[in-house]
C-alpha positions as CSV (number, residue, x, y, z in Angstrom):
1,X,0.0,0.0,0.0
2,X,3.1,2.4,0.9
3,X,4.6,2.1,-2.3
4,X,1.9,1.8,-4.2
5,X,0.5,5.2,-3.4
6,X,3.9,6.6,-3.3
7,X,4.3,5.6,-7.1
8,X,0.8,7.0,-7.9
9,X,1.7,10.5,-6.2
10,X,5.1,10.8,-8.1
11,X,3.6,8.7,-11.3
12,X,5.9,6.5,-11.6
13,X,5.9,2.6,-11.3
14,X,6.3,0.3,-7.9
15,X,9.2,-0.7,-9.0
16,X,10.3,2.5,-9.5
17,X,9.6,3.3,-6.4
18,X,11.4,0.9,-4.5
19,X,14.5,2.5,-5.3
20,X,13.6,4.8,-2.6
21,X,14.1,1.7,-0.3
22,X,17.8,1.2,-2.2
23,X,18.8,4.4,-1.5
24,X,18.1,4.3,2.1
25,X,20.2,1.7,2.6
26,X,22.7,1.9,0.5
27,X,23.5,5.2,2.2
28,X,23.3,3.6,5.7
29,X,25.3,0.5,4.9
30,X,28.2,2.5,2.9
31,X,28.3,5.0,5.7
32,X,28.5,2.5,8.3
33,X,32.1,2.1,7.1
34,X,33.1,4.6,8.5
35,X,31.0,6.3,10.8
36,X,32.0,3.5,13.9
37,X,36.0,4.1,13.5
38,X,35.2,8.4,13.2
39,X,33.1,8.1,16.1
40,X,36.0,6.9,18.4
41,X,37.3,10.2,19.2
42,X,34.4,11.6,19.8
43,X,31.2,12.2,22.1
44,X,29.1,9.4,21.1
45,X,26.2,11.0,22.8
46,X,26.7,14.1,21.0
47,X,26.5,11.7,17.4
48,X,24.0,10.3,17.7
49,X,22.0,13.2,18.7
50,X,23.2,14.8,16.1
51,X,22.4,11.6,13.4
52,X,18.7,11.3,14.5
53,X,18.7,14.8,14.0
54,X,19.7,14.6,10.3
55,X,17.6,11.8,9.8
56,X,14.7,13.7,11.4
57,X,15.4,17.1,8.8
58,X,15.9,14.2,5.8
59,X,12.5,12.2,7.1
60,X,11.0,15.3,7.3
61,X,12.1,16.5,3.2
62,X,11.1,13.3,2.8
63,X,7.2,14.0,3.5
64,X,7.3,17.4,1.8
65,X,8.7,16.4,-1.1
66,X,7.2,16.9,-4.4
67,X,9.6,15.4,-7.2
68,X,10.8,11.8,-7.3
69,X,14.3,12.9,-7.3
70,X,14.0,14.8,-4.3
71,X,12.9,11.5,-2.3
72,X,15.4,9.5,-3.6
73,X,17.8,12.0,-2.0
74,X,16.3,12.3,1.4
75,X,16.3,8.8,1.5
76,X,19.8,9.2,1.0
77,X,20.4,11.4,3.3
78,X,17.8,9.8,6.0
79,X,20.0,6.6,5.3
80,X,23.4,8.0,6.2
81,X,21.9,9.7,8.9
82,X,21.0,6.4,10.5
83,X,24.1,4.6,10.1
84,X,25.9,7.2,12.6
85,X,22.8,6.0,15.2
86,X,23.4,2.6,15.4
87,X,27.1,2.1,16.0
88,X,27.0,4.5,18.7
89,X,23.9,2.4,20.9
90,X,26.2,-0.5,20.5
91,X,29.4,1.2,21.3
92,X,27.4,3.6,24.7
93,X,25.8,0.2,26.0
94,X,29.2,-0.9,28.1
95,X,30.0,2.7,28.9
96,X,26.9,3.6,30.9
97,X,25.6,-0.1,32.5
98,X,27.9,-2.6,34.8
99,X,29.5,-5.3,32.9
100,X,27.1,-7.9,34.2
101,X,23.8,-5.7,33.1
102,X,25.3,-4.8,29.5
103,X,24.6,-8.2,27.9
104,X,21.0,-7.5,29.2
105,X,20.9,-3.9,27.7
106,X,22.5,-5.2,24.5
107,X,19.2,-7.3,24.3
108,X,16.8,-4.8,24.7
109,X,18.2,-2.9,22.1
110,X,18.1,-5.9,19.5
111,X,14.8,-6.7,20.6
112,X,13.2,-3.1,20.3
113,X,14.9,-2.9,16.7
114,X,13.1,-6.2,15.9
115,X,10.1,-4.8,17.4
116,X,9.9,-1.8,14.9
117,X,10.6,-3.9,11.9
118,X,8.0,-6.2,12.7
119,X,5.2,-3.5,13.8
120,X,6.5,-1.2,11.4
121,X,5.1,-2.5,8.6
122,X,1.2,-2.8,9.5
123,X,2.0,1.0,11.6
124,X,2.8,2.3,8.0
125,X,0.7,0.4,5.6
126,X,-2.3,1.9,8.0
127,X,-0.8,5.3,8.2
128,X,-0.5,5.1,4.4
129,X,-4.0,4.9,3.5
130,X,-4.6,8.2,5.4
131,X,-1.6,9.7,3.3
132,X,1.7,8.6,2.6
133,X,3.1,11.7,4.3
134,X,2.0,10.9,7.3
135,X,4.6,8.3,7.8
136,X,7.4,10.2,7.2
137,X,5.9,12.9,9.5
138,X,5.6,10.5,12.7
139,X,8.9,9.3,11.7
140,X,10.7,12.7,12.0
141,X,8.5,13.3,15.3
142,X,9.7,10.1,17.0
143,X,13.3,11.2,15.9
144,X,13.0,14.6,17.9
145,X,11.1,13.0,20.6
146,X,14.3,10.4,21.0
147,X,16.6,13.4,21.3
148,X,15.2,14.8,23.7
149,X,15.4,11.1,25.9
150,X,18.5,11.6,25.0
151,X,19.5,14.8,25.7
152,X,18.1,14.3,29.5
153,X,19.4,11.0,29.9
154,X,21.9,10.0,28.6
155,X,25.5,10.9,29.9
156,X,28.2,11.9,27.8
157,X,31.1,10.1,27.0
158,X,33.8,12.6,26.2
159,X,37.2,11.1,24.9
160,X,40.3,13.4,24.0
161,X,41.6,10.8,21.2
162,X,40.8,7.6,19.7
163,X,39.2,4.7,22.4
164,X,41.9,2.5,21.3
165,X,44.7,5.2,20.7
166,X,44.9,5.5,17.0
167,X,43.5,7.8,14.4
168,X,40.2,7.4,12.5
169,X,42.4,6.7,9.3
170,X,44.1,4.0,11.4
171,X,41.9,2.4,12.5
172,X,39.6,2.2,9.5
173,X,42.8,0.6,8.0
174,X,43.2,-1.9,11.0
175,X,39.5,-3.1,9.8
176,X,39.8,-3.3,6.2
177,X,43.0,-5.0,6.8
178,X,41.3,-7.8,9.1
179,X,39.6,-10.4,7.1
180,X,37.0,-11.1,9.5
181,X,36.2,-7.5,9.7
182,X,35.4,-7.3,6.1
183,X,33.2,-10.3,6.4
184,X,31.1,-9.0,8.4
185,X,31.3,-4.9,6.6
186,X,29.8,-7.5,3.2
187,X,27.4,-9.3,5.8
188,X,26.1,-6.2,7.3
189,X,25.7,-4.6,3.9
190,X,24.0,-7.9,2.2
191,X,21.7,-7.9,5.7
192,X,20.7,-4.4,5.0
193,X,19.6,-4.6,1.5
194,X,18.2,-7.7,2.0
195,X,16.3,-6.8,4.8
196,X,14.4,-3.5,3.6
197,X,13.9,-5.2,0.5
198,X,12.1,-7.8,1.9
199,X,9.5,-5.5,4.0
200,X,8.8,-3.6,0.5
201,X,8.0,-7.2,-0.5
202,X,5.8,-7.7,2.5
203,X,4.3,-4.3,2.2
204,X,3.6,-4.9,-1.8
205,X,2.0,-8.3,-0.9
C-alpha cells in the first residue's frame, strides 16, 4: 500500500519506487564504514544526537517532497543519517551499564529494533492509507522526541583521542586490513539490503 500510493503521487511505477528503499540503505550500509571508526574520538552522545537529528530534517524532506528525485535523496540522506545512530547504541551500552547488566541492555536494544521492523510495517501500511506523508511525519516526530530522551538522559562520554589510541584513518585501515572484519562490513551490507527489501515485499503483498 506504501509504495503503491507513493508511485501514484510521483507517477511512476512500484518498481520505480522501491528504489527509494535502495537508497536508504545503500546510504546507511556504505556509511556505516566509516561512521563507527570516526566516532571513536568523539562524544558518542553528541553523534547520535546529532544523526537522529539529520535523519529527522531528511524524514521530514522526505514527506514534503514533491519530485521523485528529491525523495530518492532524502532517502539518501535519512539513510546515512541512520548509520551514525546505530554504532554509537552498541558502542554507549558498556559505557553507561555494569559489565554484568550490559549483555541485558545489548538485548533490549536488539529486541526493540526487531520490534519496529515487525510493527512497522502494518503501523505504515495503516498510516499510508490516510496519506503517505504521514509516515514520514511521525517518523521525524519520533526522531525529535528520542533526542530529547537523549539529551536528559543519557550521559556523555567525552574522549580526548581515539578509544583505542589510534587515528580514524588508522583504525579504519586496521579493519579493512582484518579479514573477519570485512566479512562482516559485506554481511552487514547484504543484511541491510536484504532486509528492507524484503519489508517492501511484505508491504507490496
Amino acid at each position: 500500500m506504501f509504495d503503491f500510493n507513493l508511485a501514484r503521487a510521483f507517477n511512476v511505477s512500484t518498481s520505480q519506487s522501491g528504489l527509494l528503499i535502495s537508497a536508504y540503505a545503500i546510504g546507511d550500509a556504505v556509511t556505516a564504514l566509516i561512521a563507527g571508526p570516526l566516532s571513536d574520538s568523539r562524544d558518542r552522545k553528541k553523534i547520535m544526537i546529532g544523526g537522529l537529528a539529520f535523519f529527522a530534517i531528511g524524514t521530514l524532506a522526505c514527506g514534503l517532497s514533491t519530485k521523485f528525485v528529491e525523495m530518492l535523496i532524502f532517502e539518501f540522506v535519512s539513510g546515512v543519517a541512520s548509520a551514525f545512530v546505530a554504532p554509537q547504541v552498541y558502542a554507549t551500552v558498556p559505557t553507561v551499564v555494569a559489565g554484568n547488566k550490559v549483555a541485558q541492555l545489548m538485548g533490549f536494544s536488539l529486541a526493540g529494533l526487531s520490534s519496529s521492523q515487525i510493527f512497522g510495517i502494518p503501523v505504515g501500511s495503516y498510516l499510508a492509507t490516510i496519506s503517505w506523508r504521514i509516515s514520514f511525519f511521525c517518523l521525524a516526530a519520533l526522531a525529535v522526541i528520542l533526542i530529547l530522551v537523549l539529551q536528559f538522559n543519557l550521559p556523555e562520554t567525552k574522549v580526548g583521542k581515539s578509544e583505542n589510541g589510534h587515528s580514524f584513518f588508522s583504525n579504519l585501515s586496521q579493519a579493512l586490513k582484518n579479514s573477519a572484519a570485512r566479512e562482516m562490513l559485506v554481511v552487514y551490507f547484504v543484511y541491510t539490503l536484504g532486509s528492507c527489501h524484503h519489508f517492501v515485499y511484505l508491504d507490496l503483498v
